[in-house]
Biopython code that builds the backbone (N, CA, C, O; Angstrom):
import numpy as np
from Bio.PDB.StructureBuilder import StructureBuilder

atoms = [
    (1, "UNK", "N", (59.887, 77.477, 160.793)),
    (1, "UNK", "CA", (59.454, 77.286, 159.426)),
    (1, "UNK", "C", (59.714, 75.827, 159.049)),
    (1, "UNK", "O", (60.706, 75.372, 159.618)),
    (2, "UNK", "N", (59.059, 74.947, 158.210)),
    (2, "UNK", "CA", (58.641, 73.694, 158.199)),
    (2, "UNK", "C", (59.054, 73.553, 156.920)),
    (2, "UNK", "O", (59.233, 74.666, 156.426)),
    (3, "UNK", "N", (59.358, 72.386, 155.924)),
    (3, "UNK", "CA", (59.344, 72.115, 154.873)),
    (3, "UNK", "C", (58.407, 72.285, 153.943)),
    (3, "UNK", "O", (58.504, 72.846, 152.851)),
    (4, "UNK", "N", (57.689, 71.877, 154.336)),
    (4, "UNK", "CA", (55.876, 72.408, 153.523)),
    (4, "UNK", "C", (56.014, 74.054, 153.567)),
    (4, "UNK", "O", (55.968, 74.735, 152.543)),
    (5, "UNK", "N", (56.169, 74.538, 154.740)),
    (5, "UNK", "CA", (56.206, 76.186, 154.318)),
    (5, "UNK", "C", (57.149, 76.949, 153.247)),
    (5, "UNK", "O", (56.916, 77.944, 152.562)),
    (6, "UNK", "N", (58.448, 76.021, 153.361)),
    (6, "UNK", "CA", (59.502, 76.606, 152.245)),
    (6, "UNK", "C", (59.118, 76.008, 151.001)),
    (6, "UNK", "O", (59.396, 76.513, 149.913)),
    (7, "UNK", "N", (58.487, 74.945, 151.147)),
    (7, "UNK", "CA", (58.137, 74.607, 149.389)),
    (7, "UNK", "C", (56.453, 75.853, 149.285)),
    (7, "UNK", "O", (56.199, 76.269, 148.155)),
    (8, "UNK", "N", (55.837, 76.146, 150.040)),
    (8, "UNK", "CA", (54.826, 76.778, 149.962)),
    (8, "UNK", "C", (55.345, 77.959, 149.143)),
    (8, "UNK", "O", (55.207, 78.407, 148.005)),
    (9, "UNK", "N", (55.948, 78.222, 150.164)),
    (9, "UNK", "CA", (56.761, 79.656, 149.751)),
    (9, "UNK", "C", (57.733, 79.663, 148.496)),
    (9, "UNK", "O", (58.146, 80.780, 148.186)),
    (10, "UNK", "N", (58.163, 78.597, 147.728)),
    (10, "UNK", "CA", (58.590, 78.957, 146.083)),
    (10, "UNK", "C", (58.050, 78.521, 145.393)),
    (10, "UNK", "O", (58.504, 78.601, 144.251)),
    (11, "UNK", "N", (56.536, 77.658, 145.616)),
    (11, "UNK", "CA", (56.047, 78.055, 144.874)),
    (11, "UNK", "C", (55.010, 79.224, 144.324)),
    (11, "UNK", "O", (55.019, 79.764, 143.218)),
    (12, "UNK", "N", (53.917, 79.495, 145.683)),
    (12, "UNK", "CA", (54.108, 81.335, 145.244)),
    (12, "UNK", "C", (54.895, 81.850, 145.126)),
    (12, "UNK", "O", (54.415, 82.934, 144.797)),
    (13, "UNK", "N", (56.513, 82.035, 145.134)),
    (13, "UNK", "CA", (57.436, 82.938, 144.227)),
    (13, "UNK", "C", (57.195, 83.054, 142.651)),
    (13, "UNK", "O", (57.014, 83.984, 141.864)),
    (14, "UNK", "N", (57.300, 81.307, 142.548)),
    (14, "UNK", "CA", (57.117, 81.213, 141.280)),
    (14, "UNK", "C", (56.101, 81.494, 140.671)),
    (14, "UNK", "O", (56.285, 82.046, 139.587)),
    (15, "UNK", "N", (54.765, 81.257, 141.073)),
    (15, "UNK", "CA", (53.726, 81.599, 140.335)),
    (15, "UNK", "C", (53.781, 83.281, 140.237)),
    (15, "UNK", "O", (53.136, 83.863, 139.364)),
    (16, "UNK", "N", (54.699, 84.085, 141.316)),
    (16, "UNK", "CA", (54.601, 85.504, 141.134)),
    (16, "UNK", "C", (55.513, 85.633, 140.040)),
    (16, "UNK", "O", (55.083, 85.881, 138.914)),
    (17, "UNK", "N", (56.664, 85.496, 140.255)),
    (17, "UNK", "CA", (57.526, 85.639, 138.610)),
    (17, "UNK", "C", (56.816, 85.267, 137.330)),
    (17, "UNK", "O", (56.931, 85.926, 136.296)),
    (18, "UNK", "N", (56.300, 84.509, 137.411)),
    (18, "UNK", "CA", (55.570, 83.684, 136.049)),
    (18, "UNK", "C", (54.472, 84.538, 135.761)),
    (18, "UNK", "O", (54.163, 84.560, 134.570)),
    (19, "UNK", "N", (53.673, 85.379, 136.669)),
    (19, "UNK", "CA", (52.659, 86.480, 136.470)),
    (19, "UNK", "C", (52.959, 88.196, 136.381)),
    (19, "UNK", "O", (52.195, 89.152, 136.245)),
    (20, "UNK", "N", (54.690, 88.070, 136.551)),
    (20, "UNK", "CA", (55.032, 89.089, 136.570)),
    (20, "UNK", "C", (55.778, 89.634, 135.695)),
    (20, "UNK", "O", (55.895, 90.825, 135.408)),
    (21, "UNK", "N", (56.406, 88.507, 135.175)),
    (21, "UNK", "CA", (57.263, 87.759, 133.486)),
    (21, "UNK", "C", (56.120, 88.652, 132.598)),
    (21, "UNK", "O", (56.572, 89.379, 131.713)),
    (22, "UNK", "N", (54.880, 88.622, 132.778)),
    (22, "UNK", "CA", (53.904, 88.179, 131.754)),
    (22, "UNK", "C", (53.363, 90.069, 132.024)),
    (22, "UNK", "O", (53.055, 90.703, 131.014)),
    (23, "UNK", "N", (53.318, 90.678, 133.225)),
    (23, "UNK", "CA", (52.772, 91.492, 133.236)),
    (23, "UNK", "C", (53.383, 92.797, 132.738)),
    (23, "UNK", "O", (52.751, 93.646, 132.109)),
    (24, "UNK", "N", (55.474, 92.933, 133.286)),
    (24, "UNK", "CA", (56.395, 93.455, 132.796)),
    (24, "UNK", "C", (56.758, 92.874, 131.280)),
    (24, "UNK", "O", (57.811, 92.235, 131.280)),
    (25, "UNK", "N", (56.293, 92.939, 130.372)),
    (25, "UNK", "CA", (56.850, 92.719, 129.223)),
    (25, "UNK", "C", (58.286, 93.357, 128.811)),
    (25, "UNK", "O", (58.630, 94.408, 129.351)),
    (26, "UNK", "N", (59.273, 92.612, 127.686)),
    (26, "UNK", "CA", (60.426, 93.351, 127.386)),
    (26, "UNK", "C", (61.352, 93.267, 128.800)),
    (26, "UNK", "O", (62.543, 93.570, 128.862)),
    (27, "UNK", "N", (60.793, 92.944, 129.548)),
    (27, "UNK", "CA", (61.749, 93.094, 130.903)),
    (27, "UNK", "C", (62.766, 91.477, 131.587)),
    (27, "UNK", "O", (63.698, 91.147, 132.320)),
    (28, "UNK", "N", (61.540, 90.864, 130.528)),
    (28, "UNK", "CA", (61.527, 89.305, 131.488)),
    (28, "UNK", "C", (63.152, 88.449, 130.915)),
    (28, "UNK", "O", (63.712, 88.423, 129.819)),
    (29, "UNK", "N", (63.482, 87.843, 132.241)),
    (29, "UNK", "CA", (64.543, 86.865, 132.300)),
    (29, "UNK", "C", (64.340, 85.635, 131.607)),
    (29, "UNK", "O", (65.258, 84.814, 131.642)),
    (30, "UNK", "N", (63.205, 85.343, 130.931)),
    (30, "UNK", "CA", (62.839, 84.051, 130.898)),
    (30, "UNK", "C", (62.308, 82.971, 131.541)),
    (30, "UNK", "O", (62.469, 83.347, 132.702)),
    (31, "UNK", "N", (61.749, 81.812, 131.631)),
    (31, "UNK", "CA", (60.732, 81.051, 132.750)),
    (31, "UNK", "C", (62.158, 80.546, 134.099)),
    (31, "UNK", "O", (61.904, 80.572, 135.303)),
    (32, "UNK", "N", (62.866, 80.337, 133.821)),
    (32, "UNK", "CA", (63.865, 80.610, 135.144)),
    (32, "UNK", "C", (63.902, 81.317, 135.764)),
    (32, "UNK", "O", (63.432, 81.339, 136.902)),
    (33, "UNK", "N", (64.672, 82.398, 135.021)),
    (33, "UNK", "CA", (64.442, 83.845, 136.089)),
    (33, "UNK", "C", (63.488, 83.996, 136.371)),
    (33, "UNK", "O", (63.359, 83.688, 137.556)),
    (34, "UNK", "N", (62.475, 84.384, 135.874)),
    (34, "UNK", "CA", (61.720, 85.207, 136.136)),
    (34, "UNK", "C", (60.861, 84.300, 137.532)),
    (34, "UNK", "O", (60.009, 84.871, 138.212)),
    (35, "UNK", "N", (61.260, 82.885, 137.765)),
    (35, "UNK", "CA", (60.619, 82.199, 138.716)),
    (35, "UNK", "C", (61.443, 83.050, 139.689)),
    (35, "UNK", "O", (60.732, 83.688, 140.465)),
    (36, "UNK", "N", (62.879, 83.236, 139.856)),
    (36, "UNK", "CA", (63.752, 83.570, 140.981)),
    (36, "UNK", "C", (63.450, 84.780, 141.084)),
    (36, "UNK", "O", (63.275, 85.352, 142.160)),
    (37, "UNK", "N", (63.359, 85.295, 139.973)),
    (37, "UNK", "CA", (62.911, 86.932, 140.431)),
    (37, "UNK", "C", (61.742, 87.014, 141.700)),
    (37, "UNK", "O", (61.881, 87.531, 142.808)),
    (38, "UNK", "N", (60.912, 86.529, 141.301)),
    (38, "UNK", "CA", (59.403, 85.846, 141.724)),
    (38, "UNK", "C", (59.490, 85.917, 143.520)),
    (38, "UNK", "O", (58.984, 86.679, 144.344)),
    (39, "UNK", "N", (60.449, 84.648, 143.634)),
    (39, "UNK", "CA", (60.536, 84.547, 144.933)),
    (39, "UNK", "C", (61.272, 85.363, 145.667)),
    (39, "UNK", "O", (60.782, 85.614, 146.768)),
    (40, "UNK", "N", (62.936, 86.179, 145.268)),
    (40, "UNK", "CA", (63.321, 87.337, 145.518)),
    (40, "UNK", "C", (62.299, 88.775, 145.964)),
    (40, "UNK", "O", (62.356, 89.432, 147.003)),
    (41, "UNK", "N", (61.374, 88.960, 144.755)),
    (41, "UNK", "CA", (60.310, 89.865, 144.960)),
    (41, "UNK", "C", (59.185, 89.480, 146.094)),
    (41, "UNK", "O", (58.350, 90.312, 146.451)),
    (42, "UNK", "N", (59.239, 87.975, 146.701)),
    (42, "UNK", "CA", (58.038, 87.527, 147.767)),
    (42, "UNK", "C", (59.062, 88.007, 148.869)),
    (42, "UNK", "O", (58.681, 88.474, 149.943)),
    (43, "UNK", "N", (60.361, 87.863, 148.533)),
    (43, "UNK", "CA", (61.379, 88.381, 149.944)),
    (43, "UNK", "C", (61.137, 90.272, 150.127)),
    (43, "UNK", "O", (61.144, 90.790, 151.244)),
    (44, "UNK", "N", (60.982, 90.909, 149.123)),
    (44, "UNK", "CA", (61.093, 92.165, 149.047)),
    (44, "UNK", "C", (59.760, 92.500, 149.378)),
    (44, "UNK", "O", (59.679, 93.577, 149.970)),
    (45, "UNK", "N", (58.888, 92.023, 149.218)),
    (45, "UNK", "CA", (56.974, 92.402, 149.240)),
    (45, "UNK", "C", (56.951, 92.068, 150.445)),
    (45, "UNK", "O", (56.888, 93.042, 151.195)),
    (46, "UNK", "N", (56.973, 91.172, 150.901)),
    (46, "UNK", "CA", (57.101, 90.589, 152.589)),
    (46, "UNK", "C", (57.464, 91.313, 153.315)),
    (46, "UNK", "O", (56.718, 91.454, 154.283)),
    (47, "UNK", "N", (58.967, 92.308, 153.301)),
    (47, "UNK", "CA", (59.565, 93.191, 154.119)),
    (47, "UNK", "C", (58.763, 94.799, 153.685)),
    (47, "UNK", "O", (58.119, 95.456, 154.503)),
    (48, "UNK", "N", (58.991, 95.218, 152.196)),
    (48, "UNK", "CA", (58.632, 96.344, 152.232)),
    (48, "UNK", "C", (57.129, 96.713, 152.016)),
    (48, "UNK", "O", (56.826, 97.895, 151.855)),
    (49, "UNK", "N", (56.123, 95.668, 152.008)),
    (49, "UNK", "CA", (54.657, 96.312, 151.846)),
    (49, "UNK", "C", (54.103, 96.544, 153.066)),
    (49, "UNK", "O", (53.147, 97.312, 153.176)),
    (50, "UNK", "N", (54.778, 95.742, 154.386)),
    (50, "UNK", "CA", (53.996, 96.300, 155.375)),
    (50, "UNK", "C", (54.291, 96.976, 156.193)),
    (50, "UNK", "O", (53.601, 97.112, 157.203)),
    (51, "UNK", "N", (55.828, 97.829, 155.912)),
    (51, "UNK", "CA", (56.440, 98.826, 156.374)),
    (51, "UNK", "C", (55.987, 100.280, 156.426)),
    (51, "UNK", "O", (56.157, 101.052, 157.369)),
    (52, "UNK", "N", (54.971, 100.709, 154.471)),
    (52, "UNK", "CA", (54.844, 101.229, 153.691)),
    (52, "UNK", "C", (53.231, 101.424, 154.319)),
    (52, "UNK", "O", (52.823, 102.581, 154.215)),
    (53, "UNK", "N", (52.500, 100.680, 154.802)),
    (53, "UNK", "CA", (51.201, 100.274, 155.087)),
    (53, "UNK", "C", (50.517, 99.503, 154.199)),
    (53, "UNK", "O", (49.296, 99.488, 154.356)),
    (54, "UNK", "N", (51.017, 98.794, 153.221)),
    (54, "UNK", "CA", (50.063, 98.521, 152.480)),
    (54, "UNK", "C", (50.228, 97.018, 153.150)),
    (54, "UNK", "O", (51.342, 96.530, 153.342)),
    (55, "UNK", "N", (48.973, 96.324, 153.491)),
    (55, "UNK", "CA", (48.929, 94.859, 153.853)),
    (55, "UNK", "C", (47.672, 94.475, 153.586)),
    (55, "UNK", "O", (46.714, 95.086, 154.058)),
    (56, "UNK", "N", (47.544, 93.468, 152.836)),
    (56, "UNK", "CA", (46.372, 92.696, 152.402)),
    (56, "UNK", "C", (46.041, 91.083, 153.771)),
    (56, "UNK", "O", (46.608, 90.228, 154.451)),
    (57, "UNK", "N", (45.108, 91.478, 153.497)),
    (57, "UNK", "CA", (44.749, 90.102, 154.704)),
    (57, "UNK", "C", (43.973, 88.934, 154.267)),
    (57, "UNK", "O", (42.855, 89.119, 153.787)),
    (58, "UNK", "N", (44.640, 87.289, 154.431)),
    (58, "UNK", "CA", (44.201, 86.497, 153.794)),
    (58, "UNK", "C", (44.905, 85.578, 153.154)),
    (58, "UNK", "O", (45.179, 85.825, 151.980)),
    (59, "UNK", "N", (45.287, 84.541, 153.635)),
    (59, "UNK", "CA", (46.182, 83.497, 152.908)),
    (59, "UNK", "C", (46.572, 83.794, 151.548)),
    (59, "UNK", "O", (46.778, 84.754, 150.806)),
    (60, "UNK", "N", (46.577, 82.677, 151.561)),
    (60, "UNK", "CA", (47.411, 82.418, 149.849)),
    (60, "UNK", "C", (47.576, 83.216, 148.674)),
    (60, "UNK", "O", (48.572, 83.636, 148.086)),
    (61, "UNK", "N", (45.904, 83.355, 148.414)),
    (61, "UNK", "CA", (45.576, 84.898, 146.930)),
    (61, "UNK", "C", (46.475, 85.859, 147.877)),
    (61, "UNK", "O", (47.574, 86.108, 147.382)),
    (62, "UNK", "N", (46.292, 86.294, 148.807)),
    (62, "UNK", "CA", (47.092, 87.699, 149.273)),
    (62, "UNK", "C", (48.852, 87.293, 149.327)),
    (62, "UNK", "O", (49.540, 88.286, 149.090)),
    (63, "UNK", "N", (49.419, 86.390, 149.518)),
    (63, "UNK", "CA", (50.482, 86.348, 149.670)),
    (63, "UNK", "C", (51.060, 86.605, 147.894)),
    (63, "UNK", "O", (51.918, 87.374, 147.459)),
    (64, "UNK", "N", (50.134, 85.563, 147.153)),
    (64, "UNK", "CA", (50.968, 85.984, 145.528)),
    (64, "UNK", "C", (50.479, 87.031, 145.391)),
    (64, "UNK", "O", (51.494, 87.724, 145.467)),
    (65, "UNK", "N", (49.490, 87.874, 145.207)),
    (65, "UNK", "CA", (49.750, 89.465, 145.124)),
    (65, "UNK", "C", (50.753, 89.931, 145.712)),
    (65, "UNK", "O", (51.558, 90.591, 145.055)),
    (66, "UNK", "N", (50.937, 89.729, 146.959)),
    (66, "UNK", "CA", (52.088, 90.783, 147.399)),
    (66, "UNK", "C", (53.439, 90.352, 146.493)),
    (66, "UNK", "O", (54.234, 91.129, 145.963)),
    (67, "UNK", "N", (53.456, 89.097, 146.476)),
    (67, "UNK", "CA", (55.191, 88.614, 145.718)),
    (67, "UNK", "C", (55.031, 89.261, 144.150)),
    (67, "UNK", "O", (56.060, 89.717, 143.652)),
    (68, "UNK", "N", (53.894, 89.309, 143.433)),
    (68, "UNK", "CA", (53.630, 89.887, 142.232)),
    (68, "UNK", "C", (54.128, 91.150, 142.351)),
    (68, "UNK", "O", (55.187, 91.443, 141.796)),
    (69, "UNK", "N", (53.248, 92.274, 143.274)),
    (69, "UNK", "CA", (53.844, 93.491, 142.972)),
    (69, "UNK", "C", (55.935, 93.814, 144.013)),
    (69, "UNK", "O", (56.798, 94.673, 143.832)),
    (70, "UNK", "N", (55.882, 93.019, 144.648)),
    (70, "UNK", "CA", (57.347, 92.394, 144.399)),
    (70, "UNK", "C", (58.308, 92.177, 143.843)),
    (70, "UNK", "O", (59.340, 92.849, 143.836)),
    (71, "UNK", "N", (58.097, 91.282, 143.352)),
    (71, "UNK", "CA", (58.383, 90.956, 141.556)),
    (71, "UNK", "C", (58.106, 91.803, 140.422)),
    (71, "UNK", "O", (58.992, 91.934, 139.577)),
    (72, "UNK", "N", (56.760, 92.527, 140.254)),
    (72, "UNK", "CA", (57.119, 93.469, 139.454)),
    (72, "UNK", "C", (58.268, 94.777, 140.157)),
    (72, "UNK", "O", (58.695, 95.524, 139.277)),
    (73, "UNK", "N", (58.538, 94.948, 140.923)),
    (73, "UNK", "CA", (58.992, 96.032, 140.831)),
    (73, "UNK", "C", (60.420, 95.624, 140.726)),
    (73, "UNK", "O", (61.296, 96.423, 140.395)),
    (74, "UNK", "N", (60.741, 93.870, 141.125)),
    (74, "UNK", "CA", (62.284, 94.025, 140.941)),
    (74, "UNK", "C", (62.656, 93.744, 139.701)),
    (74, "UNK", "O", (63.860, 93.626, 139.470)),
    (75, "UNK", "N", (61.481, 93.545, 138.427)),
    (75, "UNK", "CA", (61.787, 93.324, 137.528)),
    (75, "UNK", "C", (61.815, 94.384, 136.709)),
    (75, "UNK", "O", (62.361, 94.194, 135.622)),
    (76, "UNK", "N", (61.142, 96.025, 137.045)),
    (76, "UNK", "CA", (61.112, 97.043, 136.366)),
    (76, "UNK", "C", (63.000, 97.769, 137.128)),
    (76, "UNK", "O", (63.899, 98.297, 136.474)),
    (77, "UNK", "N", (62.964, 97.501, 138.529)),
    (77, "UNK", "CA", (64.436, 97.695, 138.347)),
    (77, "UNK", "C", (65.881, 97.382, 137.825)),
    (77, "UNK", "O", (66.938, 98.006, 137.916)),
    (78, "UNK", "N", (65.411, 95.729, 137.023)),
    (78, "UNK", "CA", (66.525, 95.237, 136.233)),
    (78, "UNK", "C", (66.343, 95.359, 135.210)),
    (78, "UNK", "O", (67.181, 94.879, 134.447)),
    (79, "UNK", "N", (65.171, 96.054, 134.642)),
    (79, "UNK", "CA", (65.425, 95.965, 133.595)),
    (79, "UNK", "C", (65.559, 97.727, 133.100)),
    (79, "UNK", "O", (65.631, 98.105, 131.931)),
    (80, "UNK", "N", (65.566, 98.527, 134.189)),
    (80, "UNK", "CA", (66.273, 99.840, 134.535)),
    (80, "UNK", "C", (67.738, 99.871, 134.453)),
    (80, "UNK", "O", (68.112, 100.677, 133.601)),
    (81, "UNK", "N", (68.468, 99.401, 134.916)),
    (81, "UNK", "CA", (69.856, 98.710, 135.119)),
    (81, "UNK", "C", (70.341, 98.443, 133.777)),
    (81, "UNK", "O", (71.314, 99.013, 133.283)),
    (82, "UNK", "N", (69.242, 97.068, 132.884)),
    (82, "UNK", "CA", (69.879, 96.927, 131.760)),
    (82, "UNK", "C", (70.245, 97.504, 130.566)),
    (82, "UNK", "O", (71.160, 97.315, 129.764)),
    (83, "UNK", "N", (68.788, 98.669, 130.683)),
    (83, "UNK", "CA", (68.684, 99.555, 129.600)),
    (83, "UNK", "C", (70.098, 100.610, 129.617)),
    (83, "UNK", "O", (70.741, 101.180, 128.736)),
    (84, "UNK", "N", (70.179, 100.535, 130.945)),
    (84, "UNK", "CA", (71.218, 101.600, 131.380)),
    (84, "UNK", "C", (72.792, 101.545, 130.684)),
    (84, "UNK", "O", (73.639, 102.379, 130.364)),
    (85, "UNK", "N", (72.639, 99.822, 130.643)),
    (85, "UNK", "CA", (73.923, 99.703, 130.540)),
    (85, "UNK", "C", (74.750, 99.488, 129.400)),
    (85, "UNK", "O", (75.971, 99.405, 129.530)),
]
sb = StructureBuilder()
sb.init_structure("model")
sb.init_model(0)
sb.init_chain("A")
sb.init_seg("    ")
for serial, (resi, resn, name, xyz) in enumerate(atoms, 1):
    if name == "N":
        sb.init_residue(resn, " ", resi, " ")
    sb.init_atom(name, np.array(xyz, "f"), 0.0, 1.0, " ", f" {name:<3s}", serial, name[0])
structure = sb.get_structure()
């Protein structure tokens, strides 16, 4: 993995948090978090969508979808957690 790939890679995190901030309402960390969430959720979409079968094929648009629904889901689990608490 190359420098260009790790900056590749936060910034689709970020653009997934920032679309996911927006899609989970009431849930969101704010434009920080919700960037880290973002890229956390491109770590979680990466491992668990193509375990599951779901895999989209196709650079870039397919990679921020996957970190989106990623990101949404780690943002419907914190904010599961918070309500909780």
């Amino acid at each position: 993995m190359t420098l260009v790939d790790i900056i590749v890679w936060l910034i689709i995190g970020g653009v997934a948090g920032w679309l996911a901030g927006l899609i989970v309402t009431g849930y969101g960390l704010g434009l920080v978090g919700n960037i880290v969430v973002g890229i956390i959720g491109a770590v979680i979409a990466g491992w668990l969508l193509p375990r599951i079968g779901f895999v989209l094929v196709g650079g870039t648009i397919a990679a921020i979808i996957n970190a989106v629904i990623g990101a949404v889901i780690l943002l419907l689990i914190i904010g599961f957690f918070r309500k909780a608490t």
